[in-house]
N, CA and C atoms as an extended XYZ file, in Angstrom:
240
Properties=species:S:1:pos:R:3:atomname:S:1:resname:S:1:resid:I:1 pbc="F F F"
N        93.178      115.142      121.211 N   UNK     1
C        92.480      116.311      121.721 CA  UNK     1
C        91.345      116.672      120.754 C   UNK     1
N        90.142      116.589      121.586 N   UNK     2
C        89.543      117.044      120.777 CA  UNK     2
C        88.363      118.861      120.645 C   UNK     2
N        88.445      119.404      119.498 N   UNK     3
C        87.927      120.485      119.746 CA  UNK     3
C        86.346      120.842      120.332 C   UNK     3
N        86.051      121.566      121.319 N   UNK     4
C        84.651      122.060      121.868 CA  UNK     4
C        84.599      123.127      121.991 C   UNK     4
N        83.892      123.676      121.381 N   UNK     5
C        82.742      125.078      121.414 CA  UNK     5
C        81.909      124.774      122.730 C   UNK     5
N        82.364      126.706      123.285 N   UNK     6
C        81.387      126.746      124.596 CA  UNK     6
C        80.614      127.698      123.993 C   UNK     6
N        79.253      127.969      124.156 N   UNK     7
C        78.230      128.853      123.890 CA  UNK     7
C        77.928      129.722      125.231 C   UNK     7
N        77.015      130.780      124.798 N   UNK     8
C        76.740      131.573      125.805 CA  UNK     8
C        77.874      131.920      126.539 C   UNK     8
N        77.083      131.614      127.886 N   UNK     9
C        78.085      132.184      129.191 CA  UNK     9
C        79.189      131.738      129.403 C   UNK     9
N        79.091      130.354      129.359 N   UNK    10
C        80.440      129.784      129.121 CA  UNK    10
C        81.695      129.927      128.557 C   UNK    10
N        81.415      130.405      127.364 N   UNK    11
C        82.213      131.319      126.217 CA  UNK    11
C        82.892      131.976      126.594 C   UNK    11
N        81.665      132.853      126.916 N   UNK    12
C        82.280      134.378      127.779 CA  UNK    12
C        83.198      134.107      129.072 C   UNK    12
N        83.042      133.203      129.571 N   UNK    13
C        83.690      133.173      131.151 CA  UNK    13
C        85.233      132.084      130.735 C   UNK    13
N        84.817      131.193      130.136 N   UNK    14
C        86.031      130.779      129.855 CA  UNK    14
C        87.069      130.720      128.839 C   UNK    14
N        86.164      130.044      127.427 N   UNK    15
C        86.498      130.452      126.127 CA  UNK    15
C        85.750      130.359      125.141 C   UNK    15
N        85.591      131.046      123.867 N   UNK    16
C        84.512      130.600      122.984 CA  UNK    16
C        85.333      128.912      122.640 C   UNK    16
N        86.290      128.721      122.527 N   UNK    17
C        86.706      126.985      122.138 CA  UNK    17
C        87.789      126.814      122.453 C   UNK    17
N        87.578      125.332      123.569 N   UNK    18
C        88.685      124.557      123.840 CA  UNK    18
C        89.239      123.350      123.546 C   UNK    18
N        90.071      122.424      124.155 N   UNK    19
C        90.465      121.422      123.789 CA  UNK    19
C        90.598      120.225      124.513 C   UNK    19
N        89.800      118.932      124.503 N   UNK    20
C        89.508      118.370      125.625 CA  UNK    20
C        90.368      116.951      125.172 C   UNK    20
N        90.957      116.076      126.135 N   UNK    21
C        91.739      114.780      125.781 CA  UNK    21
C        90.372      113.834      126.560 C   UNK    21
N        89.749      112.728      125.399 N   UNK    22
C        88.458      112.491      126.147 CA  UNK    22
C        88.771      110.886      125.568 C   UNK    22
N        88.360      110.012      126.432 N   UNK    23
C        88.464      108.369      125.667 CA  UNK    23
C        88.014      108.467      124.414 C   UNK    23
N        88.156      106.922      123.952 N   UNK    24
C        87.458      106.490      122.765 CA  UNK    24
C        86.151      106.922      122.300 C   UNK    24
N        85.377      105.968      123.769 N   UNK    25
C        83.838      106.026      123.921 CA  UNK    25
C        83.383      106.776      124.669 C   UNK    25
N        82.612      107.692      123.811 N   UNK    26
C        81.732      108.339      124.907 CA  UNK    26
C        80.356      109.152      125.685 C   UNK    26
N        79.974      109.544      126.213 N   UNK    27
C        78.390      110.194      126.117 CA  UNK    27
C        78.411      111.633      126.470 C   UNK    27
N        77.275      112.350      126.873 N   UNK    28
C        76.988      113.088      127.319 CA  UNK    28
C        77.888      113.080      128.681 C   UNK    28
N        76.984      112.296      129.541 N   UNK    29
C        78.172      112.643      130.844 CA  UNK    29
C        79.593      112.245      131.183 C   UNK    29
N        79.829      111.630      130.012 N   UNK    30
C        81.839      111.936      130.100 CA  UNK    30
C        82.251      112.758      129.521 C   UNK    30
N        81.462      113.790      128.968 N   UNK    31
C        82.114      114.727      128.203 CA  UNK    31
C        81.640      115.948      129.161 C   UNK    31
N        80.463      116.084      130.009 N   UNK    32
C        80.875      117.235      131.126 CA  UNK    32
C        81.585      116.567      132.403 C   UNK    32
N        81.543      115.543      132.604 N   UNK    33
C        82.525      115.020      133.875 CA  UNK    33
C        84.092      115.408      133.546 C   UNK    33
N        84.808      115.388      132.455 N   UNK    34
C        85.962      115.284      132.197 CA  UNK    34
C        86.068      117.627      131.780 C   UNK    34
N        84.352      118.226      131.313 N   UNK    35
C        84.355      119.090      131.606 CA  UNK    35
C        84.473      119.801      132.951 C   UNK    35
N        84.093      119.139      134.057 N   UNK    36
C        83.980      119.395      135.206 CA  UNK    36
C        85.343      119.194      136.107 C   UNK    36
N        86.443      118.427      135.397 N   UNK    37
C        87.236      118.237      136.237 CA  UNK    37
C        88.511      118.829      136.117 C   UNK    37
N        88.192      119.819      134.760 N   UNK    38
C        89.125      120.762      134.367 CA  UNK    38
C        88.734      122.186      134.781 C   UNK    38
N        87.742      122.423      134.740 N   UNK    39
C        86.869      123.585      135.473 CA  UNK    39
C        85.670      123.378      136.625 C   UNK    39
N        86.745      123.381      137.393 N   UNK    40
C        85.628      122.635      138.988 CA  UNK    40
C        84.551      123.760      139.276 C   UNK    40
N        84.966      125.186      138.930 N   UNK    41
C        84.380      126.192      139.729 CA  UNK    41
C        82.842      125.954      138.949 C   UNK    41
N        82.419      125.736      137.522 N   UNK    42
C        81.351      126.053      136.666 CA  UNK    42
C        80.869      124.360      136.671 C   UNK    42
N        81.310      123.508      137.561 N   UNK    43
C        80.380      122.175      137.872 CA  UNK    43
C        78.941      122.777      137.615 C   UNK    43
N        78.210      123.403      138.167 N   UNK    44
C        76.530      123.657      137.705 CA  UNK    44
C        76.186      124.042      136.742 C   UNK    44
N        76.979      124.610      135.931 N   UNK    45
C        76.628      125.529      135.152 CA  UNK    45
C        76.303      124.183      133.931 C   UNK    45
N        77.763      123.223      133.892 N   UNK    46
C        78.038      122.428      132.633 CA  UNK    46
C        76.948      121.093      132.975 C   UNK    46
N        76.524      121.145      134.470 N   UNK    47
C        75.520      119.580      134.517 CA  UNK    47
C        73.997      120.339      134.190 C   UNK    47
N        73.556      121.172      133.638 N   UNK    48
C        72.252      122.098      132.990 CA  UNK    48
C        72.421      121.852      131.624 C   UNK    48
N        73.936      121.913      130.789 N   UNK    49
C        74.046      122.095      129.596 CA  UNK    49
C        73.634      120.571      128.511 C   UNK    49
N        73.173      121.137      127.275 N   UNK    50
C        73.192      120.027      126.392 CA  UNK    50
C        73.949      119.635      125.690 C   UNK    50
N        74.683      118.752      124.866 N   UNK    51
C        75.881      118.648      124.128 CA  UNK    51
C        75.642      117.893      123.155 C   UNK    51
N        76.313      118.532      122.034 N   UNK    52
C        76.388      118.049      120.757 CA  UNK    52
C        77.413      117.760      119.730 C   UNK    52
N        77.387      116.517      119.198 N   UNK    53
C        78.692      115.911      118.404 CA  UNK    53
C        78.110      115.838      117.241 C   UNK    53
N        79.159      116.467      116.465 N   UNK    54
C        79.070      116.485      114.563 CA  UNK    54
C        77.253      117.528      114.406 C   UNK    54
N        77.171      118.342      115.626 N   UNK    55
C        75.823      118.809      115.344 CA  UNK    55
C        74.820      118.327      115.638 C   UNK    55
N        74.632      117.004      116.392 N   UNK    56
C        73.629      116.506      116.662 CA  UNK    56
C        73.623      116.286      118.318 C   UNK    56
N        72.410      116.410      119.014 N   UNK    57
C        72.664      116.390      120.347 CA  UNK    57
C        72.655      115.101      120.926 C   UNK    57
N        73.420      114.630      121.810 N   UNK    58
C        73.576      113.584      122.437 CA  UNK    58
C        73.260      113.442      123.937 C   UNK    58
N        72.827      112.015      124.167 N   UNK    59
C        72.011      112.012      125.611 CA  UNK    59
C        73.246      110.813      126.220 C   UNK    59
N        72.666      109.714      126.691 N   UNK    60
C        73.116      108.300      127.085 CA  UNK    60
C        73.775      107.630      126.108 C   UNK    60
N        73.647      107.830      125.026 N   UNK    61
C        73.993      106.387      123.959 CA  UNK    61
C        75.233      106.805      123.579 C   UNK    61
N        76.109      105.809      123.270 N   UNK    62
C        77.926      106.168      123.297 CA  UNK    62
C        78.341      106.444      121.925 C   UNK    62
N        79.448      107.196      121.749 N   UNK    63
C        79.884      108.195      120.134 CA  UNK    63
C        81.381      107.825      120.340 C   UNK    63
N        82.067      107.040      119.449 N   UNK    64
C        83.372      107.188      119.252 CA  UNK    64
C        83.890      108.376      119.045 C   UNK    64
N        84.588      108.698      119.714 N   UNK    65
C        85.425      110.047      119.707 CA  UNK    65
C        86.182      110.399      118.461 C   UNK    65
N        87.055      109.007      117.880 N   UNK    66
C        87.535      109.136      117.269 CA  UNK    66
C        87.258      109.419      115.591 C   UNK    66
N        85.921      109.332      115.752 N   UNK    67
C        84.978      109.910      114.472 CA  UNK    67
C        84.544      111.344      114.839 C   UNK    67
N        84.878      112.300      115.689 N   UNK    68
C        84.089      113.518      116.332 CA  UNK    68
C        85.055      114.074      116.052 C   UNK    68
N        84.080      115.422      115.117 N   UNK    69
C        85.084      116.397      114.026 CA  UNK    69
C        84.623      117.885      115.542 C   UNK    69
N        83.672      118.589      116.108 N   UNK    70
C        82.958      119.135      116.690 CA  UNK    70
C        82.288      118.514      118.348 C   UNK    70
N        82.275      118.999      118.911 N   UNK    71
C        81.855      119.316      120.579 CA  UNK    71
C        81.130      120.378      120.774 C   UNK    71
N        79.916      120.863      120.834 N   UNK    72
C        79.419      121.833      121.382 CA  UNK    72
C        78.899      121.811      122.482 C   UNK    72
N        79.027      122.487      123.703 N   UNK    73
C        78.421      122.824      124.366 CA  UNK    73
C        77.090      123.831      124.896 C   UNK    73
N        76.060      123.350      125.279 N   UNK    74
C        75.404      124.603      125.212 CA  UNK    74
C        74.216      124.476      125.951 C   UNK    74
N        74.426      125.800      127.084 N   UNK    75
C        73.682      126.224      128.292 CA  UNK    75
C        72.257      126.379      128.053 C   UNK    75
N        71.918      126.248      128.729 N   UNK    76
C        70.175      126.645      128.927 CA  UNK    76
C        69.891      128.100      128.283 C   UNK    76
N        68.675      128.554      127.581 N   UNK    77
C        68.917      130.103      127.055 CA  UNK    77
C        67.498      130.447      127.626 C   UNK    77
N        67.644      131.720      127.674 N   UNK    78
C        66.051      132.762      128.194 CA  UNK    78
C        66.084      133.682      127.305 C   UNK    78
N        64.777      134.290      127.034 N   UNK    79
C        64.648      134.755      125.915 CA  UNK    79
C        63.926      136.191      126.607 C   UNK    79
N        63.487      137.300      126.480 N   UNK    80
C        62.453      138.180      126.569 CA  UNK    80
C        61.700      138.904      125.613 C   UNK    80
């Protein structure tokens, strides 16, 4: 299991940090797909968001899990 920080709204609506059981290998979109299939209702919310392992943001290219201390999640922001 590994630990993820939700930011923003997410936070607020579900938790500031949860705990996700995620393969070995993995990217960006297995880490909101496997987000998405634990929380079906916020599917839109998590395919907008960017995500980041050990602090650094990740796109396509694959991250052993089993080196991933951190998960962040994090929504689109507006500012005024």
């Amino acid at each position: 299991m590994k630990k993820v920080k939700l930011f923003g709204f997410l936070g607020a609506f579900i938790a500031p940090e949860i705990k996700l059981d995620l393969p070995d290998k993995i990217n960006k979109n297995i880490i909101l797909s496997v987000l998405t299939e634990q929380y079906p209702m916020h599917q839109t919310e998590f395919l907008q968001c960017n995500v980041a392992v050990n602090q650094v943001y990740i796109f396509d290219e694959e991250v052993d899990s089993r080196n991933i201390e951190e998960i962040a999640i994090i929504p689109p922001v507006s500012g005024g």
